[in-house]
N, C-alpha and C positions, 0 to 999 in steps of 0.2 A: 537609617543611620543610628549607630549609637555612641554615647558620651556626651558629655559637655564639660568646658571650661569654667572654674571657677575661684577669683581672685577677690583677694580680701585686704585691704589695708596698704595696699603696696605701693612705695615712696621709692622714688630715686633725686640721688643729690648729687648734683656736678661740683666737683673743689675743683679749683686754680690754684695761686701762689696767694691772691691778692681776694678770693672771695668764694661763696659755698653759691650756688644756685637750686631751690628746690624745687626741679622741674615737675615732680608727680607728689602730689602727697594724698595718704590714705585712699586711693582710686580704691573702690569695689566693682566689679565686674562677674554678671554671670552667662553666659552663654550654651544654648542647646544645640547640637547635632546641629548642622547646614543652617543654621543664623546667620544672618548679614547683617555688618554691622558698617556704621559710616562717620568717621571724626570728623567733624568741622567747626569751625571755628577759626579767631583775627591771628597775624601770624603769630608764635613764640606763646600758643599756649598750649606745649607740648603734643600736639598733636603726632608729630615725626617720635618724639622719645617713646610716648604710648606704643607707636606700633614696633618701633624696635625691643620693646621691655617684652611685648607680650611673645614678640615672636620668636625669642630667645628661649622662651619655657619650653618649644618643640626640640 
């Protein structure tokens, strides 16, 4: 296989009417060809936005 992913600095902020939430800040990420990778961690720390941010780059 070849490529790999690779993210640098990448933040996402949720607004409402009433407040900002910074669910990702500054993540770096690098991944090679057929890498498995596994989030885990307590709920609400971003686990779910991670996978939706990166999956979005495809």
């Amino acid at each position: 296989m070849e490529g790999s992913v690779k993210i640098e600095n990448a933040s996402k902020i949720f607004v409402s009417k009433n407040e900002s939430v910074e669910a990702l800040k500054d993540v770096n990420l690098e991944l090679s060809a057929g890498s498995f990778v596994s989030l885990i961690g307590p709920s609400g720390n971003g686990k779910r936005t991670s996978h939706c941010f990166y999956n979005r780059l495809h």
